[in-house]
N, C-alpha and C positions, 0 to 999 in steps of 0.2 A: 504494500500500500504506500499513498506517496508520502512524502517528508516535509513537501512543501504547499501551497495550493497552488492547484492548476490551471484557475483563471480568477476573474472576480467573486465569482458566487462559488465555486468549487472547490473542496479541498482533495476529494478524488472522486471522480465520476466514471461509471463505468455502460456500456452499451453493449449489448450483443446475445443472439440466443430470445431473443423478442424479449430481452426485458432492458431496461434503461432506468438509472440511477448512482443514489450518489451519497455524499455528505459535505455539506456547506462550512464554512467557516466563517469571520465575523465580518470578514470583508475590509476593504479601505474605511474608516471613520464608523465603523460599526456598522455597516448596510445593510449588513445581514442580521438582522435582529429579529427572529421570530416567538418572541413574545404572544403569549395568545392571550387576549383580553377574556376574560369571563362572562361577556356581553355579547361577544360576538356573532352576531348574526350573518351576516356576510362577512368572506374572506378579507383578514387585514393586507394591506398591498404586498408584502413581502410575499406571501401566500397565493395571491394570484397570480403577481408574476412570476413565482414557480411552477405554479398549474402549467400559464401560457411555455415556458419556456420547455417543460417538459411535453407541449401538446395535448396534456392528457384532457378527457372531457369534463372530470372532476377530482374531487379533492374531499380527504378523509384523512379525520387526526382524531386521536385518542383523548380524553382529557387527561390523563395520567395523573395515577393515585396511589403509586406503589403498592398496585395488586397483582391478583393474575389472572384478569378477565380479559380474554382473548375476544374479539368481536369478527366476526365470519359473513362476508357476504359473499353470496355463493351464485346470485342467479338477478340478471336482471341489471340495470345502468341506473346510477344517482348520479342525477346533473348538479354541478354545482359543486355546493360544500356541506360536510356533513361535521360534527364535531361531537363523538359518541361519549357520555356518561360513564364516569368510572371504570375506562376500559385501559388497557396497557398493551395491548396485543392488537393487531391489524392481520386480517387475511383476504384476499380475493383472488379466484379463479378469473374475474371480471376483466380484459383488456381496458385501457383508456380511463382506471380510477388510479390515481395516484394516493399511495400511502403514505402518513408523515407521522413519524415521531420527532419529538424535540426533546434536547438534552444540551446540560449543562456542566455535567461532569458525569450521569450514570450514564450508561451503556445503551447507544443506542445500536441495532440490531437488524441489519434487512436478510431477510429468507426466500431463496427464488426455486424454484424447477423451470427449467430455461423451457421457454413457451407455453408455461403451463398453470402456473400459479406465483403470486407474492408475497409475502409477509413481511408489516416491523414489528419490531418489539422493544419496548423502553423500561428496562434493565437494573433499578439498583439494586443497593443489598436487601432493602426487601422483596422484590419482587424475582429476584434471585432465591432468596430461603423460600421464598411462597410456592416459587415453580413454575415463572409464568414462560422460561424458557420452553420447558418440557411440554407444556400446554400449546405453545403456538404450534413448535412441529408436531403433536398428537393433531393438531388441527390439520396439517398439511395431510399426516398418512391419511387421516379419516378420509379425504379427497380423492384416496388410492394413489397417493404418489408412494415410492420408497423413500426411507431416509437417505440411503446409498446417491440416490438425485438430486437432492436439497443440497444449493450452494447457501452460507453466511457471508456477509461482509459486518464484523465491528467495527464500529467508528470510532472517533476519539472520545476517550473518556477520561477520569481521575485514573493514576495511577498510585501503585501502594509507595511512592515515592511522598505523595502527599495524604494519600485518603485514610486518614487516622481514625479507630472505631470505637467502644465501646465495648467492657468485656460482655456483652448480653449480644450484642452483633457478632461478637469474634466467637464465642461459643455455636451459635447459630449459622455462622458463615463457614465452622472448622469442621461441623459434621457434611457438608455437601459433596458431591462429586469433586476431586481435586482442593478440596478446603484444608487440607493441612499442610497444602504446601503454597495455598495460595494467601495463605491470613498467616501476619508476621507478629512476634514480639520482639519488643528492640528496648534500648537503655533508657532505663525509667520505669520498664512496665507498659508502656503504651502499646496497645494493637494496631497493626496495619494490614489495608485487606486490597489485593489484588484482583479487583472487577473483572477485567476482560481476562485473567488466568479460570476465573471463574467461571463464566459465561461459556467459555473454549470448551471447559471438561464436561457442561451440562449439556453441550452440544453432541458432542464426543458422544455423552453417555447416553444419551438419545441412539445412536448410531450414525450420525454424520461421518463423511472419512475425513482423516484430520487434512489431509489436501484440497478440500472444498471447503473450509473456513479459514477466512482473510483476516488479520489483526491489526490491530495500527500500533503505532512506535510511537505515538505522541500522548503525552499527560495535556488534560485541557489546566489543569491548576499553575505543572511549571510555565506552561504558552502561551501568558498572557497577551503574544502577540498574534497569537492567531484563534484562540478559542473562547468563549465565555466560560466562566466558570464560578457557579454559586459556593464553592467552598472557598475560592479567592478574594470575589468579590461583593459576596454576599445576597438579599433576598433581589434586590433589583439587577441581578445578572439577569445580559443578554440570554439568546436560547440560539443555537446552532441545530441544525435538523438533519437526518437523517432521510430519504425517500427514495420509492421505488414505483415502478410501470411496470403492467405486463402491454406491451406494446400492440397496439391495433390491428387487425390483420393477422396475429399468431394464432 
């Protein structure tokens, strides 16, 4: 994955296999700030002109509650914009709906079968101990895809360089797939917990092959020059997005 961004709106974007997406960064002067107002009734501009830019015919975000309620739409076309209720999870067999998760330092999460299906999924440590990884791809096989088909792309998140936890999280975060070697103690006693180490082995443990899940190199906390970041800079952090298409015509 890249190390640097790849154009204005991009930090790496990927096309091919009828599906198209990506994950943003904060842009020149913050441009990219996708903030979702709690009002919002029509798409805020950031938001559409990601629609447009992507083609897609609409637009569908989570409100994200650090659960693990996967939301599935399986049949049929929502024009527009959609903004689902306590959901963390995104899936569509649907060509031309584009799905968004926004993050700020957790994991955000896109899941493809090339021409066939998409997924995101918005990732922290609770909706990691929750399960909501294991729950998006049960959503995918229900679809009859196999795991062995399902590509991941993670995007930038907190790394355990910065993401310092609580012993109630570290205990919670050290029983999971890969948790003992993903949640650190260091001098002082303090826990630190490794997101996307985590996220990898729920993936894994799903059955993913570890060759079809992408990771990124970048902490949003150390990068304050190219990511937001709510453990940085607190409740009025930007939001960086995560989105995917299954492309029209596949």
């Amino acid at each position: 994955m890249a190390s640097s961004p790849s154009s204005e709106l991009w930090f790496w974007h990927f096309e091919g296999g009828g599906i198209s997406g990506g994950f943003t960064w904060r842009g020149p002067n913050d441009v990219n700030d996708f903030r979702l107002p709690g009002d919002a009734i029509d798409p805020p501009l950031p938001f559409a002109a990601l629609c447009d830019r992507l083609g897609a015919a609409s637009m569908i975000v989570g409100e994200q509650v650090h659960g693990r309620r996967v939301f599935s739409l399986t049949s049929g076309a929502r024009k527009g914009w959609l903004v689902v209720p306590e959901c963390d999870g995104l899936v569509t067999p649907t060509p031309g709906i584009a799905l968004v998760v926004r993050a700020a330092d957790c994991v955000p999460i896109l899941l493809w079968v090339e021409g066939a299906c998409v997924a995101a999924v918005h990732a922290g440590w609770r909706g990691l101990a929750g399960g909501v990884v294991a729950t998006a791809v049960a959503r995918l096989l229900r679809l009859g895809h196999r795991a062995s088909d399902i590509y991941a792309a993670l995007g930038p998140s907190i790394g355990p360089c910065c993401y310092e936890i609580g012993q109630d999280a570290a205990a919670k975060l050290s029983a999971l797939p890969g948790g003992e070697d993903a949640v650190l103690r260091r001098g002082g006693g303090s826990w630190f917990a490794d997101l996307p180490m985590l996220a990898r082995a729920q993936l894994a443990a799903t059955g993913l092959r570890g060759s079809h899940i992408l990771t990124p190199g970048e902490c949003t906390s150390c990068r304050g020059d190219l990511f937001f970041s709510h453990r940085r800079e607190g409740a009025e952090s930007g939001r960086q997005v995560g989105v995917i298409v299954l492309s029209p015509g596949e």
